[in-house]
N, C-alpha and C positions, 0 to 999 in steps of 0.2 A: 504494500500500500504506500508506493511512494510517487504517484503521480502527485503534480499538484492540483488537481481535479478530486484527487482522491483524501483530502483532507480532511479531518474530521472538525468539527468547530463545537467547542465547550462553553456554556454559559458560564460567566464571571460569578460567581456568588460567594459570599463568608466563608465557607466551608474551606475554599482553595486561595484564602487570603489570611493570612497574619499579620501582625502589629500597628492593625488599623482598630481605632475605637468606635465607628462609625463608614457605612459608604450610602451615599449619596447619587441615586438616579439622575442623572441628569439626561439634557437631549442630546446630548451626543457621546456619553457613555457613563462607565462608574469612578465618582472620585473619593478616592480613598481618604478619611479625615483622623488626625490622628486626638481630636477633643469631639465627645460627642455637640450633637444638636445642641442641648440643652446650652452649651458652656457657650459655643459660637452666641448663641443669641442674644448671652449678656453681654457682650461687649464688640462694640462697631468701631473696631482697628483694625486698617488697610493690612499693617506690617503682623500682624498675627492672624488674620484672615492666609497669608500667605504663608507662613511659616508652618501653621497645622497642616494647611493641603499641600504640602510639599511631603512623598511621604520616607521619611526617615526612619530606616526599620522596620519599613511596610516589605511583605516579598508575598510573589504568589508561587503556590507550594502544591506539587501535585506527584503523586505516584502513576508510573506510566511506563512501558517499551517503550514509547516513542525513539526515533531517529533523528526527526525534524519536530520543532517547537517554532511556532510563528504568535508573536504577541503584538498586538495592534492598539497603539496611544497614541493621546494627544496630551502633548508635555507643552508648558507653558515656559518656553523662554524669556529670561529676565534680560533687560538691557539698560544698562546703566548710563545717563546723557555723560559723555567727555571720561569714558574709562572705556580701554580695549575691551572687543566684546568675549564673553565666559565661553569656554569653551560647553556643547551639548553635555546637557547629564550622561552620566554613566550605571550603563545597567549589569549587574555582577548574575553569571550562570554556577550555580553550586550544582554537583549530582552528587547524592548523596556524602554532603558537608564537605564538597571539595570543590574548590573557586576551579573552572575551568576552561571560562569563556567572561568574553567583555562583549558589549553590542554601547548602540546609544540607536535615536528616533531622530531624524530629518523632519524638517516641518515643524507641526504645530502654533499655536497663539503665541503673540511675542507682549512683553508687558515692558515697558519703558518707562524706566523713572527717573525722576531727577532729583538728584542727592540734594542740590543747593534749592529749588522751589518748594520741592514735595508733589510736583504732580506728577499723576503714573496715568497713561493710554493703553489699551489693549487691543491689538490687531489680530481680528481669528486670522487662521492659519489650519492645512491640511490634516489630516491624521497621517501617522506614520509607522511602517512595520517593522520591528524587530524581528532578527532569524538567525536562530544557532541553528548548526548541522551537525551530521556524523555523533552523533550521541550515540553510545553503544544500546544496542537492542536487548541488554537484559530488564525485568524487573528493575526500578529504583527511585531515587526520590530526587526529584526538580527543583530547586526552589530559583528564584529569578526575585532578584532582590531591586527593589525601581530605585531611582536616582536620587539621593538623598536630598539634592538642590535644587526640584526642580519639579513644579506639579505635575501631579500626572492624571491623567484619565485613562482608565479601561476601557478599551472598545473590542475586542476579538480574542479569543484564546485557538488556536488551529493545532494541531498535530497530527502526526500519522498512524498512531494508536492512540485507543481509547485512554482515558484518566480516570486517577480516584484521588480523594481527599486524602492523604494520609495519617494513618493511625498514629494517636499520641501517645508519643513513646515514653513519656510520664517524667520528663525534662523540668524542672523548676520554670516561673517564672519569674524574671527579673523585669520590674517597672523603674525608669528612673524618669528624672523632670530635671532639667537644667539649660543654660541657656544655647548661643549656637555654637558655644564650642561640642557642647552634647550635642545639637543639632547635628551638624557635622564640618558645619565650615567652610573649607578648603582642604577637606581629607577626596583622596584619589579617585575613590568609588566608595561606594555604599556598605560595603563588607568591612571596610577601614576606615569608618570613620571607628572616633577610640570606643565608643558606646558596645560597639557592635565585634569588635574586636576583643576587646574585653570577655562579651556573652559568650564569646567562638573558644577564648581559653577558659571559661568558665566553666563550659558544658550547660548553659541555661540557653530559655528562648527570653527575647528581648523586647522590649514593649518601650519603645522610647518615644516620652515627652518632651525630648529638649527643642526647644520652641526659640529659633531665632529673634531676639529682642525683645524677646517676652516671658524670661523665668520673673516674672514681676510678684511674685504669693497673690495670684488672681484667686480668689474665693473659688471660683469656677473651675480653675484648673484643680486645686486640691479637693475638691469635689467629687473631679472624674476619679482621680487617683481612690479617692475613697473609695467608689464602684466599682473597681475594675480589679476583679480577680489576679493576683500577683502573690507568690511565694518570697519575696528581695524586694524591698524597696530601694533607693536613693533618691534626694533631693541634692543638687546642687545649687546654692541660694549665694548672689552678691551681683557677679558683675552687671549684669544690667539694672538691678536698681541703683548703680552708681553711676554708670555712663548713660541712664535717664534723665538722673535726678529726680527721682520720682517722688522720695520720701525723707524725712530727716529722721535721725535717732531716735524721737522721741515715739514714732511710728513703727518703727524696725522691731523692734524686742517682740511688742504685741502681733504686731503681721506675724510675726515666723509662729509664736506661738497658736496663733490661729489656725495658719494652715498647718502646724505637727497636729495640731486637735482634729481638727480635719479628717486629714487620713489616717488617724488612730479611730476616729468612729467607726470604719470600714475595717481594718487591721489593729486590732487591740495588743496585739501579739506575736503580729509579723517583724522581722528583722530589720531595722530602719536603718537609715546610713546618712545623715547630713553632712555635705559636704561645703569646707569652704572654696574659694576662687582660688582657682591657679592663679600664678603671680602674670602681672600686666603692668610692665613697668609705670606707664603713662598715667596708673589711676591708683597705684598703691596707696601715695598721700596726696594727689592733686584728686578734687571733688568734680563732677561733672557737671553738666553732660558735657560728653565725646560729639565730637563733627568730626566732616573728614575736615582736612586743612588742604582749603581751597587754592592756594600757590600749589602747590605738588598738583590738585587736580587738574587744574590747568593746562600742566605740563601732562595732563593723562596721564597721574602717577594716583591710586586711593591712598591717603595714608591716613590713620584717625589722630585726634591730638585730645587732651584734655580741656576743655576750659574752662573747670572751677578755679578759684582761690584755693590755696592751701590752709588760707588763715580762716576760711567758712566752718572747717570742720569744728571753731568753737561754738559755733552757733546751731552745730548739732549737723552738718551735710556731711553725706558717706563717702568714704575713701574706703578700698579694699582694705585696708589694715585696721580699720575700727571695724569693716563688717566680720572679720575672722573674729576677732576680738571676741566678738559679741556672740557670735558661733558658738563659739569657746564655751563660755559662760552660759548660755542658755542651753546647751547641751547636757553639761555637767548639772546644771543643775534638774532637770527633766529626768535625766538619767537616774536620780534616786529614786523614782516611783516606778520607772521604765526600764527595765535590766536588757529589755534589745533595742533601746536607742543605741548608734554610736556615732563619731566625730572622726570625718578624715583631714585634717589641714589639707589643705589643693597644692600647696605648695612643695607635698611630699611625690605630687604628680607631677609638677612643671616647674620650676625652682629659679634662682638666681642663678645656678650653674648651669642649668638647663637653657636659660634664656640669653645665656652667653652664648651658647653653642649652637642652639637654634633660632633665634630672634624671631619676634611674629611679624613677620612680612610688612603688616600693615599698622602693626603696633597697637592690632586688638585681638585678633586673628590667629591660631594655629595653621602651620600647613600640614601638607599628608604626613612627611617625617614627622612632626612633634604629636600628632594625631595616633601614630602606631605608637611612640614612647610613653605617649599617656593611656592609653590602652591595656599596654602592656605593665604598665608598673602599676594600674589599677586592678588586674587579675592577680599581678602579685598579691597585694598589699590587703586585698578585702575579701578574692576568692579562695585565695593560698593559704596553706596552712598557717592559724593564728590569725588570720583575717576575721573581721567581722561576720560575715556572711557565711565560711567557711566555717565558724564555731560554731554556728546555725543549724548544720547539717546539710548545706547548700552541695 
């Protein structure tokens, strides 16, 4: 059955999707959302409207013979006014848990914004077909992991043999919430960004929230986390409500404690992990918010700069190093009534020596290298023996 006549076509549905909390009929296919309905509706933000439907961690997952696999989207292209343009998302082939194919999708809607106005246009755009080949014909499992930067819509699943849903093979799950460094950034593909990386040395399935400019403790977001069935949790909480400037001190203690109460409603007794910010030179002790800095853009260079005062943090405005701070302490103290809270410094993931060696490009930003080193010393550190999670039974 290997004519292209002779292909079979599989309706998209939950069953042969993961790491989505929600998908969305639309008229021109399915989009995967990673905060349900409920949570979109509270809040009308262009820049997290786009961050949830970009699906990071989302993959569709199917057991099959197949030889040929053809997936049909429509990915929304971002284009930035006066920055070279991104190169197309990247889509990761696993057969049974082994990276063994790369594709990406031509076409689709292109969204244009402009850093310095704020206005963003949307030009639709064709649908486009992804297509591995030569897949060995035994028994196995597919998974096709979508681009972590880049919305996507389902439209067609094809193959040359039939599919099944695959059996759950009773894998923990791991939920985390953090901002687009968990989102993924400027990690390779989707398989590497560190979230995901991490899951892969962990031996769990991955359910990630990190939400591009929006780890902000939305009521909404820790909501979802409440409902949403997870064995692991992690929050990582700071840098965007710093390079916001969303909140001052005197809000921070309560917000955090709010959303730990939150998803302790849902998980009274799940393994928690609050994490603080990896280091970011630019916002350690200068307060926000972050822009890009418009000379370098100019020159079509992104780079971000701080522009708080340092001397603001007496007036209560966050700097990374008072938000750990306060980590710190609201942890420890939670932790006497809570024996599976715990506290990872970010900084024992990305460091001063770290950021010697690998600098963030954009001076807010991980790249792919620093995105596998944080990955990888967060399976150390939390799934490894004497880890948090790992004490768990994870």
């Amino acid at each position: 059955m290997n004519a292209e006549n002779d292909m079979l076509t599989t309706p998209l549905t939950a069953d042969l999707l993961r790491g989505a909390l929600d998908l969305e009929r639309t008229e021109r296919g399915l989009l995967p959302h990673r905060l349900p309905a409920r949570a979109r509706a509270q809040c009308d933000d262009g820049q997290l409207a786009m961050a949830e439907s970009q699906p990071s961690g989302v993959r569709v997952v199917f057991r099959t013979r197949a030889t040929v696999v053809e997936l049909d989207t429509l990915p929304t292209k971002r284009v930035y006014v006066g920055v070279p343009p991104r190169p197309d998302g990247v889509y990761d082939l696993l057969v049974d848990g082994r990276l063994v194919d790369q594709g990406g999708v031509r076409g689709g809607d292109t969204l244009t914004l402009d850093m310095v106005t704020g206005d963003a246009r949307t030009e639709p755009g064709p649908v486009g077909t992804l297509r591995f080949d030569g897949l060995p014909g035994r028994e196995k499992d597919v998974e096709i992991w979508l681009p972590h930067n880049e919305t996507t819509q389902l439209v067609a699943l094809r193959t040359d043999a039939p599919v099944e849903p695959v059996v759950d093979q009773g894998r923990k799950v791991w939920l985390h919430h953090g901002s687009s460094i968990s989102h993924g950034s400027d990690a390779a593909s989707p398989t590497t960004t560190w979230p995901a990386l991490a899951a892969s040395l962990g031996g769990v399935e991955l359910i990630n929230l990190g939400l591009g400019g929006s780890a902000l403790l939305d009521p909404f977001t820790a909501r979802a986390m409440r409902d949403t069935p997870a064995d692991l949790i992690s929050v990582k909480i700071g840098i965007n409500l710093v390079n916001a400037d969303l909140m001052r001190l005197r809000a921070f203690a309560p917000a955090v404690h709010g959303f730990l109460d939150t998803v302790r409603e849902g998980h009274p007794t799940t393994p928690l992990l609050v994490v603080s910010p990896v280091l970011c030179p630019i916002h350690e002790d200068t307060p926000g918010p972050s822009a890009p800095d418009l000379e370098e853009l100019a020159a079509g260079r992104l780079l971000f700069r701080a522009t708080g005062d340092p001397a603001e943090r007496a007036s209560g405005k966050l700097t990374l190093g008072v938000v750990r701070r306060e980590l710190s302490r609201l942890v420890r103290q939670r932790a006497v009534d809570d024996p599976h809270l715990y506290h990872l410094d970010g900084r024992d993931l990305y460091g001063e020596a770290d950021a010697a060696e690998l600098p963030l490009p954009d001076q807010l930003h991980p790249d792919a290298a620093t995105h596998r080193r944080i990955g990888t010393r967060f399976a150390e550190l939390v799934f490894g023996s004497g880890g948090p999670f790992a004490a768990e039974g994870a």
